[in-house]
C-alpha positions, -999 to +999 in steps of 0.1 A: +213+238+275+245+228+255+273+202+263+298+227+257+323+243+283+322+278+292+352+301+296+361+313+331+356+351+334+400+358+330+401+341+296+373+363+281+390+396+290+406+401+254+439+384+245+436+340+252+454+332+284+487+312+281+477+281+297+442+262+294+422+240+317+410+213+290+371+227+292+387+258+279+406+242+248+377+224+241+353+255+236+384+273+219+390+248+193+353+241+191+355+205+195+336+184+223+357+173+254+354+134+246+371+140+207+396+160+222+405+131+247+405+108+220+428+127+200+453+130+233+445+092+238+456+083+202+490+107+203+478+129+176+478+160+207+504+162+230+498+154+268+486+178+290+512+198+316+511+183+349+485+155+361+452+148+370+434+181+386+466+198+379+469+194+337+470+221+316+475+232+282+492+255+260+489+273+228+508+247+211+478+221+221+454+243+209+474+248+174+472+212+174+437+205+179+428+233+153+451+214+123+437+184+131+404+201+126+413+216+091+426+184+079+396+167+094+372+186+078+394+182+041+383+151+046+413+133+053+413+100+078+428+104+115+455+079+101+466+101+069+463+131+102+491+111+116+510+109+092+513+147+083+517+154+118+548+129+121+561+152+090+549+130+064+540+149+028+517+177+026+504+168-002+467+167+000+447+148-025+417+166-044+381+160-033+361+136-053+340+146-080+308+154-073+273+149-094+264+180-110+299+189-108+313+211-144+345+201-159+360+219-192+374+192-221+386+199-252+378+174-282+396+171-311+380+158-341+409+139-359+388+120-383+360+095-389+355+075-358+386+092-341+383+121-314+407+128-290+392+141-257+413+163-230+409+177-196+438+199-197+431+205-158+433+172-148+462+162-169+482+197-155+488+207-193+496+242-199+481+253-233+509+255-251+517+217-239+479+208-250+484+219-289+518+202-287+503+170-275+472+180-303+499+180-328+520+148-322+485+129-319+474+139-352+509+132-369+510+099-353+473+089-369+484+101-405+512+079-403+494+049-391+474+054-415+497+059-442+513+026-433+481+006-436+475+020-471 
């Protein structure tokens, strides 16, 4: 037997009802009733409609709940949550590399002892931007070492 909440027979005939009881935004957004209380607790949902017995929810909530999910499962912290939800940026930082992981890099041999190593990816260089920066590095070692001769 699970811990989840069932839906009453009127909100599985097709199309979701416009108001919820909370057991029913709970099995909806597939989170358990005590998270989704939390979330309320902490502001990051709206309060219900109406009180005690009488509360109820809306689609809104439920849009809510299922962000807060997304953003959860990103990885992102309840507090960086918060923040997007207040209208903070969107930007959302890239997950951390993982063992096994493949990246691409160029090397460029530019002479004994010297190589200049490039993940074009992570530096957001378009290829035409990589052979410029190719170019100026390997100018700027022949005249070093022109000056030291």
């Amino acid at each position: 037997m699970t811990n989840q909440p069932e839906l009453s027979s009127e909100s599985l005939s097709g199309s979701p009802p416009e108001s919820f009881s909370v057991n029913e935004l709970c099995l909806l957004a597939e989170l358990p009733l005590r998270t989704v209380r939390y979330y309320i607790q902490q502001g990051l949902v709206d309060r219900p409609h109406g009180e005690k017995r009488g509360a109820w929810y809306d689609r809104h909530h439920l849009d809510q709940l299922l962000q807060i999910r997304k953003w959860s499962a990103a990885g992102l912290s309840l507090e960086r949550i918060r923040e997007l939800l207040q209208g903070g940026p969107v930007t959302i930082p890239e997950r951390p590399k993982q063992v096994g992981a493949i990246q691409v890099r160029s090397h460029v041999w530019l002479g004994p002892g010297l190589e200049l190593q490039v993940s074009a990816e992570d530096a957001g260089l378009s290829p035409e931007q990589l052979r410029r920066l190719i170019t100026a590095v390997t100018q700027a070692v022949t005249v070093i070492k022109g000056e030291e001769q």
